[in-house]
Structure formats: C-alpha cells, structure tokens
N, C-alpha and C positions, 0 to 999 in steps of 0.2 A: 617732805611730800613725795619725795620719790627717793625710795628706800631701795637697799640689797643686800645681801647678804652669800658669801658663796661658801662650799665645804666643798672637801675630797682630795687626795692627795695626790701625788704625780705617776706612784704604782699602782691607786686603790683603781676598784671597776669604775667608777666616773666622778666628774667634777660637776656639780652644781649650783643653780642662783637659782634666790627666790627675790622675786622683785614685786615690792608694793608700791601704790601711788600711782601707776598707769590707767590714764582713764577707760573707760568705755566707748567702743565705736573704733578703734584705733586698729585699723588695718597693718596685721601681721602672721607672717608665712614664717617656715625654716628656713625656705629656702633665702630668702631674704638675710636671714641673721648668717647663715653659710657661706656667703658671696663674701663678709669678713673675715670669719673662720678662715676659709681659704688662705687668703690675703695675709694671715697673719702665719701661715706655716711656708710663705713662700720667703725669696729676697737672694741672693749670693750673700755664699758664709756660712747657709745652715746647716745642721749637723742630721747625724744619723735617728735620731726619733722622729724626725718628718718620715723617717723612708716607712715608718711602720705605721704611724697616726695619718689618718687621713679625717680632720674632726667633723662632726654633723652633729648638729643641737638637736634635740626632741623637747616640744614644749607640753608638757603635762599637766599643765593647770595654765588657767586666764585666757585661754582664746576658744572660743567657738563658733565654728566655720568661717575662718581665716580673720574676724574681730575680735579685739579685746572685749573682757566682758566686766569691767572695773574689780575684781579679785585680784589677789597673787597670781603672780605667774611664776609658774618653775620651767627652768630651762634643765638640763641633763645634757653632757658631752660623757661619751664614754671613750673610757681608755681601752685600745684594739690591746695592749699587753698586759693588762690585767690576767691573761689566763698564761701567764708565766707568773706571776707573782700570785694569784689567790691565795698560797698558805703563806710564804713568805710575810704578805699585809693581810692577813687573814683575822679577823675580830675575836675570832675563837681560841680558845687557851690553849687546847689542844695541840694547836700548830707552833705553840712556844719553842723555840729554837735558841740558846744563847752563842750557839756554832756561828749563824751568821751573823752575828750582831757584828756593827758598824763602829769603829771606837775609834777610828782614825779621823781627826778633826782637818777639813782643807781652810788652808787662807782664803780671806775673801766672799765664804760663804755665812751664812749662820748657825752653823754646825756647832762651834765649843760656844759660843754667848748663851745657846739656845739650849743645850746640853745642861749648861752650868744653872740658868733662869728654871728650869723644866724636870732639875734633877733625875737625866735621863743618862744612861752609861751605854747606849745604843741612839748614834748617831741617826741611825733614819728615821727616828722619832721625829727627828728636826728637818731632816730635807726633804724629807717627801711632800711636808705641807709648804716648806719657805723656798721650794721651786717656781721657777718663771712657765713651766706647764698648767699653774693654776691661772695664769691670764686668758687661758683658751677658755675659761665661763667667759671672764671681766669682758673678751671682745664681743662674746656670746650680750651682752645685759647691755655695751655702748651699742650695739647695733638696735637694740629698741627701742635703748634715748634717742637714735638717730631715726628712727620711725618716727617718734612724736614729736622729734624738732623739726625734723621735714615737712611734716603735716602745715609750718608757719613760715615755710621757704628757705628756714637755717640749716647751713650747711659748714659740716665738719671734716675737715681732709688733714690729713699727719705725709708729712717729707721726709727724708734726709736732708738736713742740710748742712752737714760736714760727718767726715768718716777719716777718723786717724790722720786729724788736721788739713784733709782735704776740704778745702771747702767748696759751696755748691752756690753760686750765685740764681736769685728768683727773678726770673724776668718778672717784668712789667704787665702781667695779663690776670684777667679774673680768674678766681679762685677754680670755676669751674672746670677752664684751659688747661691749668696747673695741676690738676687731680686727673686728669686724660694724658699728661704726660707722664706723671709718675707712674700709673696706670700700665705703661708700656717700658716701664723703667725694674728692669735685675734687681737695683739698687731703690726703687720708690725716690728716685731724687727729678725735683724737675731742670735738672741743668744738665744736658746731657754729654755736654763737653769736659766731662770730668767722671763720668761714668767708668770708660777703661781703665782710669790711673785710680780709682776706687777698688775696683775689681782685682787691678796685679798687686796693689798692696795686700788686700784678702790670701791673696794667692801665696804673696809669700810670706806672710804670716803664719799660714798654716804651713806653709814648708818650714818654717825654725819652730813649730809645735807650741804654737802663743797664740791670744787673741786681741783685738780690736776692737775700739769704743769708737763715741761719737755724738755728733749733735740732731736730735729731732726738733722740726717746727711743727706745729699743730695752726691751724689758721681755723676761725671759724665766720661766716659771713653771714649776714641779717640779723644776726641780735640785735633786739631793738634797743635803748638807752632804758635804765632804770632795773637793771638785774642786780641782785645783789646787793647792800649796804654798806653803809660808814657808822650805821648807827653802833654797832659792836663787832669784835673781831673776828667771832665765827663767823660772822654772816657777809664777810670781806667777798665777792667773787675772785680777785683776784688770789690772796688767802688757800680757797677753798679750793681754788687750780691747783695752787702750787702742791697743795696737799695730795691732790689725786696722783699728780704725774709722781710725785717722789714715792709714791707707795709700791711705783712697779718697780720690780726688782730688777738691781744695776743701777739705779737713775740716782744719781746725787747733787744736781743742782738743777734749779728752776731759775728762769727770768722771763719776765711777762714784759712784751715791747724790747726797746733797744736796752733793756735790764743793765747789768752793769757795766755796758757801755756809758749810759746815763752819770755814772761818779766819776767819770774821767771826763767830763762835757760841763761849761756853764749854761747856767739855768735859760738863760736866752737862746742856747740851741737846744736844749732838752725837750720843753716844755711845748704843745702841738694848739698854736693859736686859733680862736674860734670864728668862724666867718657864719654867714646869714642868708640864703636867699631864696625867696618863697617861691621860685620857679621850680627848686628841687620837689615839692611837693606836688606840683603839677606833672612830675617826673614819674610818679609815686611813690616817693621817697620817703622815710618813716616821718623825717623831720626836716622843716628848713637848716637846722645848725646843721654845721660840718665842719671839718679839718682837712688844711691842703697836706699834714703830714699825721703821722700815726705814735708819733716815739713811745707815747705812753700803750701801746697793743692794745685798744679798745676798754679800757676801764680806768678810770680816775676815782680816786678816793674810795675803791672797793666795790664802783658801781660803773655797767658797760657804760659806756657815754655814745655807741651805735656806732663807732669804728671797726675795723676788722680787730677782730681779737686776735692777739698772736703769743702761742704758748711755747717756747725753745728750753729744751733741756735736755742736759749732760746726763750719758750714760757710759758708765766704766767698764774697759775690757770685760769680757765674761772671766773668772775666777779660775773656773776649771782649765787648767792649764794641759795639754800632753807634754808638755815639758814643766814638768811638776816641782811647784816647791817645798821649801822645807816648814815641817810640822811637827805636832808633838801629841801619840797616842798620847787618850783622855785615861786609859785604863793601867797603861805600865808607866807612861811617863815618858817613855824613850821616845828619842828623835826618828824621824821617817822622812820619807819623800811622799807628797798628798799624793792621794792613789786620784783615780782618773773618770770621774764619771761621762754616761755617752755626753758629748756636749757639741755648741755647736764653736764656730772660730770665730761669726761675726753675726748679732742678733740685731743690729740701729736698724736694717731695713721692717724686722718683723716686728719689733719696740716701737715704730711709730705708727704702727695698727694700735696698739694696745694704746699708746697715749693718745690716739686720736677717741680712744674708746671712753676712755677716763673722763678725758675734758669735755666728753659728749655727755655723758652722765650727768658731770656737776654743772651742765649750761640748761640739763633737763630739770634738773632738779631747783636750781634756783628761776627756770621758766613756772615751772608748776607753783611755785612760791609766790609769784609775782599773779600770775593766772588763773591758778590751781581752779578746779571744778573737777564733775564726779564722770563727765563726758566729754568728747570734742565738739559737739554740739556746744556747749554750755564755757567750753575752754575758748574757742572760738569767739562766741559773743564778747564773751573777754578783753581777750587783744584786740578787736578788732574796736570797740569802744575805745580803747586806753591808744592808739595806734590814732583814731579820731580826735583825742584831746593831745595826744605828739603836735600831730598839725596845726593845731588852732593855737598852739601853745608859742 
C-alpha cells in the first residue's frame, strides 16, 4: 500500500523517491520534510560533507497547494557538489576517463563484493550508490509516513541509546518529553548525564584517526493493536522492522522489545501479562487490555498488541578509517593501505533520524494495510470504525 522507491548516487546531481499509496487530502509542505533533513545532517562526530550539503527536498509530483492529491509523489534532494563531479559521474561516454577510476577496494565497505557481484574494475561504480548519503531521500519519504501517521495521533521519535558502550538510561516520561530532550541534545540521547562522556570519547577517537558505533531506540506511540500478521512471514510487523532498519547502512543487528535480553531470562519474567479495565476506555484509550510491562516492544506474534513499539539496533563503527587499513587493489593485486574517503568519526546520532525514518514507513505502510482507502476522509472513517469495535471488543 504504500510503496517507494529511491535512485541517485552520493556524487550524482540528486537523490530521489517516488512514493505510491499516499492518500488524498494529506497535508504536506517541504518545509515540513526539511525540519528531518536538517536533523539528520546534524549530531557531534559528523564529518566534512555536512559543511558543503545543506539538504532541502523539492516535491515534483503528488501535492497541490500544500495536499496530497492520491498520485505519486516524487521528492528530489540535490547534491550542492555535483558541480565538482558532473564529468567525473557524467552519463555521457564522452567523459570516459579510465585515469580516475577507483580500483582500491576499503574494508568494511561494499566496494570488492559489489565489484566482484557487478563485474565492475572501477570501484565507484559501487560506492557512490551503497553510501549512507542515499538515506538523505529515505529521511526525505519517513517524513511523509510521519505526516499520515500523525494525521491518527502516531507518533515516531529515534534516540541514542548507547554510543561506544556508553550507555544512556530513559527516564520514565512520555514519549513526547523524551523527543523535546533529545531535541536539545549534540548527541539525540535523552539522558543527559552521559552526554559529556559521549562527546570526549568522539573526541578522542578522532584524535587516534578511528571511528565509533553504537545503539539506536526508535520508540513509536499510538499504534493501535492489529498491525501486521502471523498469518505469513512477510507480513510479520515485527519482521518487517527489522528489515527496514538493517537496510541502513552500518546497522547489523535488530531487536524489537528487550530482544536478546529475553534468552538470558525465564519465560515468567519475559512474557508482558494481560490486565483489563474498561475505565481506560472512558480514558480514551484504544482498548480496555493493557500491560503493566512492555518486554515484548508492542507486537506479539507479528501483530502490534497497542504497546509502545520499541525498535534498538546496532550500528558498527563507520569503515572509513583515517587511520587506514590494510587492502588489496582489485586491478594489480598488490597490498595497500585503504585510501580515505571525506567521512564522518561518529554517525548513531544522525542514524537514528534515518531509523526513525525507516520504522515510520513500515508502521505507514502496514497502517494503510490495515486501513487503506483512496483519501483521509475515507481512511479515517476507517480507524475510527475499527478503534469503535477495539472498545466494544
């Protein structure tokens, strides 16, 4: 139901998304989708392509006079250094150069798998597309899912919640709180007492020429119960997370809830018991069921159960080292030291814009599943039906 697709590479003149399945009537501005943009080029750690990109979306198709008009919509980010590269990524044959070609493969990147998969003997064939610069559409396309989840009161916010085995304790407060802290947080984390000793680690990391990984939370609140299936495995929401967030590049593990904490625990403290009380309704709460604990982060058997969703996942140092390891050109064979691209020293504060982005998508996309219709008018009647039989239920 709600599709996307992006192209463009990290030197071409711009990255774009075409996105289908957004209804009709859906209030949406640039300015709107840029207030992420932003967000996702700031954090301590970042490197020098912030100093030159300052991103801003153009939306080319699906809105007229600031509503959706239920078509695609194409979004467009152009790259401000494009006009250093034009012939270098230039489409045209003309500009064939085998002088620059790229043939030194870096650890860590998809440079030789992608070389080898692609039968490519110029390395930038592979890097310019399998850069973490193509996430500036993805936050660009979560910021619309987060338009039409907003439209149902669902709200999607991404943390730090450990950086280089720091870790970042979450208070106790609504998620709302928690996105107003981070908000005013270097780091995006909301535990502010661990901010400095976040920061000098960054700091001297970059003084021994290395970088630094870490942990993002994605929290999303108001999803109502019945997103998603058990009937088959594609259609798992939790599944369907874990796939979004490992697609961004660096992220190698997922766990949804207290994930694999939960194998080190018996099932009697795992497992998040069901309580009942029809005053929560009178509250206006989706459902009388509830839970006094969360372990399982809002989805059981592949379906929300109207908990907070909670998405944490591991992202590994950035690759690009300036203290470079050892590699092996693709073209002579001999050993090197990886050359150096501009990179940044620590990206988990600007990675949990993009996974907030991701998980915004696939909670949009299996809403419109559950929902789907050609308007918000007609989306609305929807949930708001299905929200009336929660109750009664």
């Amino acid at each position: 139901m709600f599709r996307y697709l992006t192209a463009g590479e990290s030197h071409g003149p711009q990255l774009t998304a075409i996105i289908e399945g957004i209804p009709a009537g859906l209030s949406l501005s640039e300015e709107q989708i840029n207030i992420d943009l932003a967000r996702r080029q700031c954090g301590y750690g970042r490197g020098g392509r912030m100093l030159i990109e300052k991103d801003q979306v153009e939306i080319l198709s699906g809105v007229r006079w600031g509503k959706t008009i239920g078509s695609p919509i194409t979004l467009c980010v152009r790259n401000r250094d494009w006009e250093n590269w034009n012939e270098k990524m230039s489409p045209h044959e003309r500009f064939h150069d085998d002088k620059i070609r790229v043939t030194r493969s870096r650890p860590g990147h998809a440079d030789l798998p992608g070389a080898m998969k692609y039968n490519h003997h110029d390395v930038r064939n592979i890097l310019e597309r399998s850069s973490a610069r193509e996430t500036a559409v993805r936050v660009a396309v979560g910021a619309v899912a987060k338009a039409l989840l907003g439209q149902f009161e669902i709200e999607v916010c991404g943390f730090v919640a450990e950086l280089g085995g720091i870790k970042a304790i979450r208070p106790s407060l609504p998620l709302a709180t928690l996105k107003d802290m981070a908000a005013k947080s270097e780091l995006f984390t909301y535990d502010k007492s661990v901010e400095e000793e976040m920061k000098r680690l960054i700091d001297t990391v970059r003084d021994e020429g290395d970088t630094v990984g870490g942990v993002i939370e994605v929290n999303a609140v108001g999803v109502p119960p019945g997103l998603g299936s058990h009937v088959q495995w594609d259609r798992k929401l939790d599944a369907r997370l874990a796939m979004a967030v490992l697609s961004i590049q660096a992220f190698k593990g997922v766990e949804i809830g207290i994930g694999f904490q939960a194998a080190a625990s018996t099932g009697s403290k795992v497992h998040d018991e069901i309580f009942y009380d029809s005053a929560r309704i009178a509250h206006g709460e989706q459902s009388g069921f509830y839970r006094k604990s969360n372990n399982a982060g809002g989805i059981e058997g592949g379906i929300s159960n109207g908990e907070e969703i909670v998405v944490r996942a591991a992202m590994k140092p950035i690759p690009t080292l300036y203290k470079p390891l050892r590699s092996v050109d693709i073209v002579s064979k001999e050993p090197y030291e990886a050359t150096v691209e501009r990179s940044d020293v620590c990206a988990v504060p600007a990675a949990s814009v993009v996974a907030e982005a991701v998980v915004a998508i696939e909670l949009a996309d299996a809403f419109m599943v559950k929902f789907g219709g050609d308007s918000i008018t007609e989306i609305n009647r929807n949930y708001q039906s299905y929200i009336d039989y929660l109750r009664a239920f």
